[in-house]
PDB file of the backbone (N, CA, C, O) and the ligand in Angstrom, with CONECT records:
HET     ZN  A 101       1
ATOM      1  N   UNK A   1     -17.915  -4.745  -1.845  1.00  0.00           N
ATOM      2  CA  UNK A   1     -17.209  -3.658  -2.511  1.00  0.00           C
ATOM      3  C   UNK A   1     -17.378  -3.771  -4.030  1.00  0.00           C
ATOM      4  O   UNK A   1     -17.325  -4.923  -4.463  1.00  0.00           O
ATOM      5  N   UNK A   2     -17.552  -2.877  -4.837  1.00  0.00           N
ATOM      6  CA  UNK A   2     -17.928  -2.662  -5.820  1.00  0.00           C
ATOM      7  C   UNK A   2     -16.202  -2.799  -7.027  1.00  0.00           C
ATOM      8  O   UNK A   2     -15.028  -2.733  -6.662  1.00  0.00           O
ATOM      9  N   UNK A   3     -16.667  -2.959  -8.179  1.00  0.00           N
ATOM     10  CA  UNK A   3     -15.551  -2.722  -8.643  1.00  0.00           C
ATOM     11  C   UNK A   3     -14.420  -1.790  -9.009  1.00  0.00           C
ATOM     12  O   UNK A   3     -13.258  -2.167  -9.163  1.00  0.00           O
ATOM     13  N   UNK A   4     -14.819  -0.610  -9.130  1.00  0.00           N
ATOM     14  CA  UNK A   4     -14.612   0.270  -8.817  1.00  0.00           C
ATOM     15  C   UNK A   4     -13.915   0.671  -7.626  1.00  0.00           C
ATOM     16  O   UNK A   4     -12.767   1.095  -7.757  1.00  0.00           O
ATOM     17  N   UNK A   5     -14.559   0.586  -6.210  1.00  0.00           N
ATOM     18  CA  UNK A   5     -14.130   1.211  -5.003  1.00  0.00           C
ATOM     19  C   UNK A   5     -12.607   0.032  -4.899  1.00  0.00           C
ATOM     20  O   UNK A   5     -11.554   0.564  -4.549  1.00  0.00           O
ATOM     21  N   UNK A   6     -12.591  -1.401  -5.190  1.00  0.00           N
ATOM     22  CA  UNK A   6     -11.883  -2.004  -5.265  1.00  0.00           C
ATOM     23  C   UNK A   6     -10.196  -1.717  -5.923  1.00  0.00           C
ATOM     24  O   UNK A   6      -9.063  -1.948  -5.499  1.00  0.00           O
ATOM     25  N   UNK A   7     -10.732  -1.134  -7.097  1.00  0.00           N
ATOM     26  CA  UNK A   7      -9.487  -0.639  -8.263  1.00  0.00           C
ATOM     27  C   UNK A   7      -9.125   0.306  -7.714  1.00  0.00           C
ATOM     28  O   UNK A   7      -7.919   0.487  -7.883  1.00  0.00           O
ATOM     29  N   UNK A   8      -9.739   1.245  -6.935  1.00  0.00           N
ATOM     30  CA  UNK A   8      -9.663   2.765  -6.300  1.00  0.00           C
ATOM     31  C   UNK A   8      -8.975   1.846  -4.737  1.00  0.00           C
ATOM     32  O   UNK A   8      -8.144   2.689  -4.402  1.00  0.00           O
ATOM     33  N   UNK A   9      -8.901   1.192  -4.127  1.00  0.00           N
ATOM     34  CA  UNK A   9      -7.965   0.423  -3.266  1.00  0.00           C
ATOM     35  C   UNK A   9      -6.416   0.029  -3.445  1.00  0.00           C
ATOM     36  O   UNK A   9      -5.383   0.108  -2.780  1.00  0.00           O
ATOM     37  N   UNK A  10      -6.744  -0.351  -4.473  1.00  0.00           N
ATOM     38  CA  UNK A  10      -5.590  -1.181  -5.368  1.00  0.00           C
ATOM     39  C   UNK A  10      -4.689   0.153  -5.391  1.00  0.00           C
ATOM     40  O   UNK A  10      -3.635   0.491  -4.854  1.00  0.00           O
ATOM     41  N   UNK A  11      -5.430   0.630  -6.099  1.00  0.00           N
ATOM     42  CA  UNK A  11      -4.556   2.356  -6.975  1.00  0.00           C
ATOM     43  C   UNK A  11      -3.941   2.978  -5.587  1.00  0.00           C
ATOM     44  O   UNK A  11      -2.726   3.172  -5.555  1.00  0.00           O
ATOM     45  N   UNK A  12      -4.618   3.249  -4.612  1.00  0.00           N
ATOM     46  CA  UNK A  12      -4.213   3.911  -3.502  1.00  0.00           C
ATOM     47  C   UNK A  12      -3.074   3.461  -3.114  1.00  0.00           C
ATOM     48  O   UNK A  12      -2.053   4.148  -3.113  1.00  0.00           O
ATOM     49  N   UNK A  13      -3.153   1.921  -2.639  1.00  0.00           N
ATOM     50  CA  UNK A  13      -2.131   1.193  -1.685  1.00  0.00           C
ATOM     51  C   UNK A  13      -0.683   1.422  -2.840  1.00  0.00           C
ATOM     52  O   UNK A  13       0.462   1.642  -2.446  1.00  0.00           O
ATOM     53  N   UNK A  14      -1.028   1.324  -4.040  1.00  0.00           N
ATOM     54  CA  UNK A  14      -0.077   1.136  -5.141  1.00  0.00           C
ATOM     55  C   UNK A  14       1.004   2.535  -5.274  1.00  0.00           C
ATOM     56  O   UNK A  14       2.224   2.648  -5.395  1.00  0.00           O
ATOM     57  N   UNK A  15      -0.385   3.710  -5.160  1.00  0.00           N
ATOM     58  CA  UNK A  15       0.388   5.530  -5.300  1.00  0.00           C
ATOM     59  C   UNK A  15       1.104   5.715  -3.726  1.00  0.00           C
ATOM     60  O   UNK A  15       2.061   6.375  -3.323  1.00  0.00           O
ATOM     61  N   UNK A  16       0.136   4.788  -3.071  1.00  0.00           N
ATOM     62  CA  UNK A  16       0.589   5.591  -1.374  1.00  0.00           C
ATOM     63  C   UNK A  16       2.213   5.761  -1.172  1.00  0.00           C
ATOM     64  O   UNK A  16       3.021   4.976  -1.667  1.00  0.00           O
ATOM     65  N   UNK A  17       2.460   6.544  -0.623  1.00  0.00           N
ATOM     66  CA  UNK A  17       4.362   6.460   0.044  1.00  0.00           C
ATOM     67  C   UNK A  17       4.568   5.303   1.221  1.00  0.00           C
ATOM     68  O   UNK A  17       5.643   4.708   1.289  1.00  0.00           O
ATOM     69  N   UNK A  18       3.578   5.041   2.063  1.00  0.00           N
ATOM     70  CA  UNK A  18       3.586   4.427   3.037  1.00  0.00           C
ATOM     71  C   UNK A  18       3.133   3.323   3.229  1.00  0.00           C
ATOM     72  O   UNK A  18       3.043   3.110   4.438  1.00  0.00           O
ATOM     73  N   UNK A  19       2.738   2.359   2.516  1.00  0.00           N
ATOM     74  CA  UNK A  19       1.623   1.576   2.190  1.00  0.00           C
ATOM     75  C   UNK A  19       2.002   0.624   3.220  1.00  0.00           C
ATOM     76  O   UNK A  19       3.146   0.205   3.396  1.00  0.00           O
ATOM     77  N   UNK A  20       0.401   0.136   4.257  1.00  0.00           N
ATOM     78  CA  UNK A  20       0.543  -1.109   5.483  1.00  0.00           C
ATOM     79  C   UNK A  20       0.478  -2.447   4.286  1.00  0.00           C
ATOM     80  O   UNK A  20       0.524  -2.569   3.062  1.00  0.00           O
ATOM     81  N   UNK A  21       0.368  -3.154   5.268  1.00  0.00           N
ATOM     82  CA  UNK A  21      -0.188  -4.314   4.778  1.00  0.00           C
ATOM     83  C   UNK A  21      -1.443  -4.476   4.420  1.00  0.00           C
ATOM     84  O   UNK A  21      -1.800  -5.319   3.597  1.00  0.00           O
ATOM     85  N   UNK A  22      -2.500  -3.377   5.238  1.00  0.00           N
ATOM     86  CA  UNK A  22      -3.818  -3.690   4.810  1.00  0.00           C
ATOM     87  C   UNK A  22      -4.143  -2.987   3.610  1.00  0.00           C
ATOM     88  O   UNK A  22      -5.181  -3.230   2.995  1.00  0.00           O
ATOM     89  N   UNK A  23      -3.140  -1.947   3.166  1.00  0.00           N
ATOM     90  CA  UNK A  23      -2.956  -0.996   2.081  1.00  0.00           C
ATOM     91  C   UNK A  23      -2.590  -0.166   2.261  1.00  0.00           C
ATOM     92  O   UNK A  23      -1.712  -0.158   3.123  1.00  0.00           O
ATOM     93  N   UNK A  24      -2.978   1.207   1.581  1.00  0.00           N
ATOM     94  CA  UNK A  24      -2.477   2.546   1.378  1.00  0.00           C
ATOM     95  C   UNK A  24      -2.873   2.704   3.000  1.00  0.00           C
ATOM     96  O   UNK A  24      -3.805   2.170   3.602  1.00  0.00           O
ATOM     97  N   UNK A  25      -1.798   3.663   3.523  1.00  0.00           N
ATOM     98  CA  UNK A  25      -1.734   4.025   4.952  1.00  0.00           C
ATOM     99  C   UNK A  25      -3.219   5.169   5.082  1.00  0.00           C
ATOM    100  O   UNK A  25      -3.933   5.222   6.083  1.00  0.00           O
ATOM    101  N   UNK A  26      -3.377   5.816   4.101  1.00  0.00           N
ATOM    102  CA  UNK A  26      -4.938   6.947   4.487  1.00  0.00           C
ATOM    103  C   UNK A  26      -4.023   8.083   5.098  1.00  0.00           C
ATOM    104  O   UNK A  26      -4.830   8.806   5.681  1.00  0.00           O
ATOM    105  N   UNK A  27      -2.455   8.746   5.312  1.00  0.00           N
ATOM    106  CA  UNK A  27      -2.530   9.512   5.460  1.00  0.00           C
ATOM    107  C   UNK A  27      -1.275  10.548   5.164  1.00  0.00           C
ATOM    108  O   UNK A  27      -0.946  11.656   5.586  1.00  0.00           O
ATOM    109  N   UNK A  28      -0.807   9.696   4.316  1.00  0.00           N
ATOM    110  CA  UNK A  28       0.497  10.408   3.244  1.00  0.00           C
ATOM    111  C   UNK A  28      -0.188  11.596   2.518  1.00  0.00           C
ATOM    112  O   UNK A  28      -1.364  11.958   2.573  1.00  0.00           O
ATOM    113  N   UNK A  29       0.826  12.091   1.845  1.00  0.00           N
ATOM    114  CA  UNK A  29       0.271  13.275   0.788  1.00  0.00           C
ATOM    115  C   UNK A  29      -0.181  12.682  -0.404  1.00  0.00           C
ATOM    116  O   UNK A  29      -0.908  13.357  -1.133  1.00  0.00           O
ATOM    117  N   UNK A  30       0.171  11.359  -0.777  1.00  0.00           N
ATOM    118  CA  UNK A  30      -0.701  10.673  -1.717  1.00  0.00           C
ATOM    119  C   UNK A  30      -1.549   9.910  -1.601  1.00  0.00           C
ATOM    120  O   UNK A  30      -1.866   9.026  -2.397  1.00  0.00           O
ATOM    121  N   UNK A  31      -2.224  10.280  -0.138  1.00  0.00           N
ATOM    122  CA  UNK A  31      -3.462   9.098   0.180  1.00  0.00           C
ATOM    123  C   UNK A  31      -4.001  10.555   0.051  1.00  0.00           C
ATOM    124  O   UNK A  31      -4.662  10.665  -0.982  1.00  0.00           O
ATOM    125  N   UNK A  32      -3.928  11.723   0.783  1.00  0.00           N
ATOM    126  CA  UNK A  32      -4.559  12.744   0.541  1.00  0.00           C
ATOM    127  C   UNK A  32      -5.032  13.125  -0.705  1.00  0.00           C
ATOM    128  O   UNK A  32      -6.208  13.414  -0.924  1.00  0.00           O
ATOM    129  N   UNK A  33      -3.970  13.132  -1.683  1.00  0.00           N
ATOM    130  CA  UNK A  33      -4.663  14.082  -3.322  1.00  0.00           C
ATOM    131  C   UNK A  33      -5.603  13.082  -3.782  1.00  0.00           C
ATOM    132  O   UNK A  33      -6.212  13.308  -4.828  1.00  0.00           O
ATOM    133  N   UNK A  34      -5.807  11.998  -3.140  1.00  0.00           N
ATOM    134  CA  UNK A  34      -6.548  10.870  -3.931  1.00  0.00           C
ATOM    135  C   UNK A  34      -7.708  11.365  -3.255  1.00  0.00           C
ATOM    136  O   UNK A  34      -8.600  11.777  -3.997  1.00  0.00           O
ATOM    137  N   UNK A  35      -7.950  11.434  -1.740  1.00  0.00           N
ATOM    138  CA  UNK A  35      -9.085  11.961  -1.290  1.00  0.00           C
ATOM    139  C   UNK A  35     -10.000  13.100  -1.874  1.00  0.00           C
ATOM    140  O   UNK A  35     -11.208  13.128  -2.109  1.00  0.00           O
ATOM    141  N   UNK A  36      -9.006  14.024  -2.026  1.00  0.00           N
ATOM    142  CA  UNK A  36      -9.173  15.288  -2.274  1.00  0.00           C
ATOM    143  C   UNK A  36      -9.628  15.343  -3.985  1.00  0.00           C
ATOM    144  O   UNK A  36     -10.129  16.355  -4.477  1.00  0.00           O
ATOM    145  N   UNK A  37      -9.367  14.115  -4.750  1.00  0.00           N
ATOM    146  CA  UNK A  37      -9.782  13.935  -6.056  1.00  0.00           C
ATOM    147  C   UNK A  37      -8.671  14.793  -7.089  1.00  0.00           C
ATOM    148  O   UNK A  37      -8.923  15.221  -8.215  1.00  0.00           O
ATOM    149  N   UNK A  38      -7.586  14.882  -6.458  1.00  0.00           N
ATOM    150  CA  UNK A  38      -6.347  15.572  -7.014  1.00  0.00           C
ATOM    151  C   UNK A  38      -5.161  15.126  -7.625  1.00  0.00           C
ATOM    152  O   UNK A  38      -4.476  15.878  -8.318  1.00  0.00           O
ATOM    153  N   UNK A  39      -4.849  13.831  -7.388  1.00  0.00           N
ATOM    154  CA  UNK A  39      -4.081  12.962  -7.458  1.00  0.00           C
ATOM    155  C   UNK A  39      -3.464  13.139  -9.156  1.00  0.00           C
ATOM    156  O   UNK A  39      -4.214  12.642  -9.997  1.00  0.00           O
ATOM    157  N   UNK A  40      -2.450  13.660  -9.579  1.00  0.00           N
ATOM    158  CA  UNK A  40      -1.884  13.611 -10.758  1.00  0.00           C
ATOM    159  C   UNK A  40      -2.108  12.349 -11.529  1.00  0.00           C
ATOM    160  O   UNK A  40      -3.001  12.172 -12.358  1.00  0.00           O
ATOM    161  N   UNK A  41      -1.080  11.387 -11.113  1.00  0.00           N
ATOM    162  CA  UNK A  41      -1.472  10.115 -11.315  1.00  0.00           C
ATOM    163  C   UNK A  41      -2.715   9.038 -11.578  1.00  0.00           C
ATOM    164  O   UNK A  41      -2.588   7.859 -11.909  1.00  0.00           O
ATOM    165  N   UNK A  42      -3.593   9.557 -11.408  1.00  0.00           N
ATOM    166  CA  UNK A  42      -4.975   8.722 -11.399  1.00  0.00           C
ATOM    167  C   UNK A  42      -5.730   9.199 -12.741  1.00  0.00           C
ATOM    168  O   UNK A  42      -6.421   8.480 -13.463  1.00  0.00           O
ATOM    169  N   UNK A  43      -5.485  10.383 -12.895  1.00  0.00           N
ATOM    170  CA  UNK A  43      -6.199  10.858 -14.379  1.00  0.00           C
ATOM    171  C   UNK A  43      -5.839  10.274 -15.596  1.00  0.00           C
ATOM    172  O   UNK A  43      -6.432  10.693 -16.591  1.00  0.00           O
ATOM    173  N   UNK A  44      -4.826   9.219 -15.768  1.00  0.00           N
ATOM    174  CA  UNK A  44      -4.644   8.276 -16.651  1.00  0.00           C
ATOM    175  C   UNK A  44      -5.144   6.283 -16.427  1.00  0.00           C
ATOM    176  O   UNK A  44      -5.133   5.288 -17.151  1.00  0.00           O
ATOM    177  N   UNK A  45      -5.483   6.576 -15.129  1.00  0.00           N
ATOM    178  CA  UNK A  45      -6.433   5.325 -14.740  1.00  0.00           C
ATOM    179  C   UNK A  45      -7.733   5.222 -14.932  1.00  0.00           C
ATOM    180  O   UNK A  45      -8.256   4.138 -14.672  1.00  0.00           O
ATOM    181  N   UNK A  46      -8.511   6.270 -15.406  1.00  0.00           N
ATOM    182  CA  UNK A  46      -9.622   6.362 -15.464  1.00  0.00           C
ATOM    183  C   UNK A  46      -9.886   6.789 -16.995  1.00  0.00           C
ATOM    184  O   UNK A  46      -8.996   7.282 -17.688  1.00  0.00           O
ATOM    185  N   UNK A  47     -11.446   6.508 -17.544  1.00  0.00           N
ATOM    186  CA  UNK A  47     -11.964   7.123 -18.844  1.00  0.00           C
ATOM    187  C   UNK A  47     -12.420   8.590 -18.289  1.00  0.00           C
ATOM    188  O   UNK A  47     -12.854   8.864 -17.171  1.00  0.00           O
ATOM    189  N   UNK A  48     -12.198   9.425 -19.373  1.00  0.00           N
ATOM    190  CA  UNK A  48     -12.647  10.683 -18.974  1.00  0.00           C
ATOM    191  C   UNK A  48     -14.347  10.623 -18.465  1.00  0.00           C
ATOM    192  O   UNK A  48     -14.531  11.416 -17.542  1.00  0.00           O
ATOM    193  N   UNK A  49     -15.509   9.919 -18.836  1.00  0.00           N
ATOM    194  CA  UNK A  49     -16.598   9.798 -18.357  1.00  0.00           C
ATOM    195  C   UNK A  49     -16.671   8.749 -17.365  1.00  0.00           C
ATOM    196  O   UNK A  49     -17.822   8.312 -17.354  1.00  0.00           O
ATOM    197  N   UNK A  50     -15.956   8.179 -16.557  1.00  0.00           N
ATOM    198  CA  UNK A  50     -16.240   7.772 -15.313  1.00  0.00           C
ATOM    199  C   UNK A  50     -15.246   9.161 -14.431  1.00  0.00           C
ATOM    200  O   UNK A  50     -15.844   9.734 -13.521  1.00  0.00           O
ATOM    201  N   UNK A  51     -14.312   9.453 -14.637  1.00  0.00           N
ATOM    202  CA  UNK A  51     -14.346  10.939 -13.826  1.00  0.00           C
ATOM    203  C   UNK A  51     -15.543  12.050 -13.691  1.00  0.00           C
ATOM    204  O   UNK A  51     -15.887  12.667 -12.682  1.00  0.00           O
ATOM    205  N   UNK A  52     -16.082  12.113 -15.048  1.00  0.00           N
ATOM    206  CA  UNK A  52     -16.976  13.353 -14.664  1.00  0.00           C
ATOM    207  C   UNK A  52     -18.221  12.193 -13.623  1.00  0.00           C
ATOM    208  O   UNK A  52     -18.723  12.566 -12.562  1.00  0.00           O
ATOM    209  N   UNK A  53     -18.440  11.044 -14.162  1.00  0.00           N
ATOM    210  CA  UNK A  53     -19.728  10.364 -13.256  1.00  0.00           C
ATOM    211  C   UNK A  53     -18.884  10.613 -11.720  1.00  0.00           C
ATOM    212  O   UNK A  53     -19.424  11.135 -10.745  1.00  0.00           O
ATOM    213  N   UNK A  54     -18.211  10.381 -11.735  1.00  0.00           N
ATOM    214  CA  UNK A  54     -17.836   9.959  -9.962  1.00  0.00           C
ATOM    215  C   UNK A  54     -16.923  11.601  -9.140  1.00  0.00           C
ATOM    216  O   UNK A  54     -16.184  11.583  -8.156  1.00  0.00           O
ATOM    217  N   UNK A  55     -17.268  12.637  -9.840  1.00  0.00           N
ATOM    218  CA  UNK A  55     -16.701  13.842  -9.453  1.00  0.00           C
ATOM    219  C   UNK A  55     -15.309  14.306  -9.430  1.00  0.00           C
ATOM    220  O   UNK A  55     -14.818  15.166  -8.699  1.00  0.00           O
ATOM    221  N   UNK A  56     -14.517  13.309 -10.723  1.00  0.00           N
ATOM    222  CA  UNK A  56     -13.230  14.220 -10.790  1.00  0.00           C
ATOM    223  C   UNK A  56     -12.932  15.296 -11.676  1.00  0.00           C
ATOM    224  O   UNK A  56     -13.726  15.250 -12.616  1.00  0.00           O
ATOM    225  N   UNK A  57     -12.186  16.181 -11.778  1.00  0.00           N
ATOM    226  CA  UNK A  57     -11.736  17.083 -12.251  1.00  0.00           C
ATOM    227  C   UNK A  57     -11.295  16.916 -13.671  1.00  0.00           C
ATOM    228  O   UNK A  57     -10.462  16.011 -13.715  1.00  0.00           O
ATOM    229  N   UNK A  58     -11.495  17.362 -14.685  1.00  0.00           N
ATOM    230  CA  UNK A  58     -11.213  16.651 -16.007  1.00  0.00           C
ATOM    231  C   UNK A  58      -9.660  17.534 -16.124  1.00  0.00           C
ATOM    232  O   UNK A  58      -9.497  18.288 -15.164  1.00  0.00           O
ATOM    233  N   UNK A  59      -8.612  17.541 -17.068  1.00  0.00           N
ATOM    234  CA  UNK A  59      -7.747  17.979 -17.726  1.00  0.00           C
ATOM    235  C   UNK A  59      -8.378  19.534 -18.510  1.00  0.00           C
ATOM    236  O   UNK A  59      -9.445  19.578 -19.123  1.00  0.00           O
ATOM    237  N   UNK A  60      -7.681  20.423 -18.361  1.00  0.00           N
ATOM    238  CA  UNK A  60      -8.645  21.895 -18.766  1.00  0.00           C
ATOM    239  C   UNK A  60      -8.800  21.313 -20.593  1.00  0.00           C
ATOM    240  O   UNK A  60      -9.806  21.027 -21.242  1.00  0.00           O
ATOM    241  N   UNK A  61      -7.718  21.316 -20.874  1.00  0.00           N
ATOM    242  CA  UNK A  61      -7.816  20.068 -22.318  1.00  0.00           C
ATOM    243  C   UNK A  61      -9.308  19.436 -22.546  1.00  0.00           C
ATOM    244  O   UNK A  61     -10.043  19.820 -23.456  1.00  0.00           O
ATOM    245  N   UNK A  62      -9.570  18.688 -21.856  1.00  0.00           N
ATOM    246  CA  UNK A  62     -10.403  17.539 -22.011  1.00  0.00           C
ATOM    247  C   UNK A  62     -11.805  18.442 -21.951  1.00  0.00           C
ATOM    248  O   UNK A  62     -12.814  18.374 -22.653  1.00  0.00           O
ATOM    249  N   UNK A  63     -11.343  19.631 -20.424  1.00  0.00           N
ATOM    250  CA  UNK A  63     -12.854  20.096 -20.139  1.00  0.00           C
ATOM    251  C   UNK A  63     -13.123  21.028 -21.313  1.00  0.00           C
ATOM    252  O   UNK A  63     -14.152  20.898 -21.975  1.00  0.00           O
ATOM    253  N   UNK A  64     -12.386  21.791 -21.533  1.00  0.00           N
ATOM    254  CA  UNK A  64     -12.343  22.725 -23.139  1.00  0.00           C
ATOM    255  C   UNK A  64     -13.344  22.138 -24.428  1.00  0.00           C
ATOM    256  O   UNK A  64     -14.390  22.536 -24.941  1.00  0.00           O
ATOM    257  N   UNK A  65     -12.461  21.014 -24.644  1.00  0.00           N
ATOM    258  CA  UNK A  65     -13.092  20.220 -25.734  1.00  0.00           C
ATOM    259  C   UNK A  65     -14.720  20.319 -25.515  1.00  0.00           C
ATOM    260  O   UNK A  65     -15.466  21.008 -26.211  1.00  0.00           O
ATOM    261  N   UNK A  66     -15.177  19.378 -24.254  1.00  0.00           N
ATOM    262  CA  UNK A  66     -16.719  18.983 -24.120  1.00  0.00           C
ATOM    263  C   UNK A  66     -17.245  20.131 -23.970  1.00  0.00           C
ATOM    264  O   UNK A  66     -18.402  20.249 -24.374  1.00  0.00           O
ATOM    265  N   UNK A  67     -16.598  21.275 -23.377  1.00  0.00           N
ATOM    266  CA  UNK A  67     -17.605  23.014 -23.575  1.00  0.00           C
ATOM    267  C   UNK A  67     -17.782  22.981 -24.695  1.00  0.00           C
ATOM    268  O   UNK A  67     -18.837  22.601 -25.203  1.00  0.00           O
ATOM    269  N   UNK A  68     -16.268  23.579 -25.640  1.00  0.00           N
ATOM    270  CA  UNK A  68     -16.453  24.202 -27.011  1.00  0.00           C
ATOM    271  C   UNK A  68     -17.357  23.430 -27.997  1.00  0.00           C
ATOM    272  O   UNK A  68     -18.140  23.974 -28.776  1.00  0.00           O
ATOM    273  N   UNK A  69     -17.132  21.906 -27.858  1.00  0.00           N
ATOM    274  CA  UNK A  69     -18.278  21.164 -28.595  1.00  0.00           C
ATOM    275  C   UNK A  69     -19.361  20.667 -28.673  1.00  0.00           C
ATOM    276  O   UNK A  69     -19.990  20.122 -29.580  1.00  0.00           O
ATOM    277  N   UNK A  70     -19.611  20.972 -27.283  1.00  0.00           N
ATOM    278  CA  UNK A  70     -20.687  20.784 -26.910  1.00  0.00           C
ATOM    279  C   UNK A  70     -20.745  18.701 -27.107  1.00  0.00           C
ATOM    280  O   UNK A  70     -21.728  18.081 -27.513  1.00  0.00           O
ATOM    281  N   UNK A  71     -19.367  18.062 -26.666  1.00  0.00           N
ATOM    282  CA  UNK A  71     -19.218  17.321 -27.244  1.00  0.00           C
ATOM    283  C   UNK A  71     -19.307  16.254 -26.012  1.00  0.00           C
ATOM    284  O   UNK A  71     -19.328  16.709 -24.868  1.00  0.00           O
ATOM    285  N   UNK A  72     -19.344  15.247 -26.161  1.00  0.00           N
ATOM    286  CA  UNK A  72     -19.814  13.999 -24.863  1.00  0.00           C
ATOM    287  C   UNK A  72     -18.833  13.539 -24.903  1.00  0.00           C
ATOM    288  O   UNK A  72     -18.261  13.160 -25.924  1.00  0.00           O
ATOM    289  N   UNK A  73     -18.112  13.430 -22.876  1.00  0.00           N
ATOM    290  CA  UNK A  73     -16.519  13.126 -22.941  1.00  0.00           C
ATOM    291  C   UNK A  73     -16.467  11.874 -23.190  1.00  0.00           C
ATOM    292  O   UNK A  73     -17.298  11.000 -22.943  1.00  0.00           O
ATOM    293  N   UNK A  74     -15.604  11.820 -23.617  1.00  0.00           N
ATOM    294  CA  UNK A  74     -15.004  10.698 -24.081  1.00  0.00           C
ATOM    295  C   UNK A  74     -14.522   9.038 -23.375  1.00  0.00           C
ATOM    296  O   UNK A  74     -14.010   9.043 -22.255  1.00  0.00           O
ATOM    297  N   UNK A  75     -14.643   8.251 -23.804  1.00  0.00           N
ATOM    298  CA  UNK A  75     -14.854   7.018 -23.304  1.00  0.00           C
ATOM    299  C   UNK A  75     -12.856   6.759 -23.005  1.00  0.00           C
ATOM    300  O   UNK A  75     -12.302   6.003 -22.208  1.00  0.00           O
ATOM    301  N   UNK A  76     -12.325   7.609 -23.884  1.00  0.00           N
ATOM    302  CA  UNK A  76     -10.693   7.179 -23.963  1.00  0.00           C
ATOM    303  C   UNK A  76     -10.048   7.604 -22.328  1.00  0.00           C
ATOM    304  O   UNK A  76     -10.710   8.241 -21.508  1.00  0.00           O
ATOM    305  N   UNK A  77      -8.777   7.150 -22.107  1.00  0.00           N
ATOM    306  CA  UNK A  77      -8.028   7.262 -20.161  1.00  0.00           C
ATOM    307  C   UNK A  77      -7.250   8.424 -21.059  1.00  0.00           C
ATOM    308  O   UNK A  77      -6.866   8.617 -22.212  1.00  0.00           O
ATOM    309  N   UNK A  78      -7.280   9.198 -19.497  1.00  0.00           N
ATOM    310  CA  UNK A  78      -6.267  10.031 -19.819  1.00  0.00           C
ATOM    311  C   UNK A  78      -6.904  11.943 -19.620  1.00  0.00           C
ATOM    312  O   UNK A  78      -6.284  12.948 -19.967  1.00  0.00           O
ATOM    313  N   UNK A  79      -8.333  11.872 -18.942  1.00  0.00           N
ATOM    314  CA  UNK A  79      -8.696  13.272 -18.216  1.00  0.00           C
ATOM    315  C   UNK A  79      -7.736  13.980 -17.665  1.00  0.00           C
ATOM    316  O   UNK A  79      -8.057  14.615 -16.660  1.00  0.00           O
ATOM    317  N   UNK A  80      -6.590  14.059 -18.054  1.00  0.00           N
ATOM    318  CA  UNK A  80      -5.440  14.221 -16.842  1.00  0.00           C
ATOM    319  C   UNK A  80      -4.725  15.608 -16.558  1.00  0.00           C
ATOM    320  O   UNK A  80      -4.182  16.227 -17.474  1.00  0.00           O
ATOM    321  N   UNK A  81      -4.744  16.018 -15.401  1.00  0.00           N
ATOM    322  CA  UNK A  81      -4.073  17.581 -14.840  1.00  0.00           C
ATOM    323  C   UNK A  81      -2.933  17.933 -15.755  1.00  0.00           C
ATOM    324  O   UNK A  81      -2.688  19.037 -16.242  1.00  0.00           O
ATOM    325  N   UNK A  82      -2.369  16.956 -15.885  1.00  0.00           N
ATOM    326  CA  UNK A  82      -0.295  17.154 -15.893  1.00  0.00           C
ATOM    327  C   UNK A  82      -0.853  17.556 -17.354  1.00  0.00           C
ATOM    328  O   UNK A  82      -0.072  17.905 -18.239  1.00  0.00           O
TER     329      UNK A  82
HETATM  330 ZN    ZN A 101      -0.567   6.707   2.045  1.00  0.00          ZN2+
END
């Protein structure tokens, strides 16, 4: 497991409502938005350019910026919905 998919384990079992012992249960509404790449919470765990590398949704904020400036997102946490 990569480091990444690891931290993305961690994060799950940590957001889940239900969490087993082996971790996040996989089928709460917060194992879901994580699937689904929706997860409120996670857009401050991540740099805004490992979201766009790995297919999350940036903050309309964040996505605004890199249109209007034609500007390269940013290395700082915090791509985030809310
Ligand atoms: Zn869960």
């Amino acid at each position: 497991m990569g480091q990444f998919e690891l931290g993305m384990a961690m994060v799950r079992a940590w957001l889940c409502e239900q969490p087993t012992q082996q971790g996040a249960c996989g089928h709460c509404a917060s194992c879901h938005s994580i699937d689904v790449h929706a997860h409120a919470d996670l857009c401050v765990l991540m740099p805004e350019v490992d979201m766009l590398e790995r297919g999350w949704p940036l903050s309309e904020k964040a996505q605004s910026e890199i249109d209007d400036k034609n500007a390269s997102p940013a290395k700082k946490f915090g791509g985030c919905h809310a």
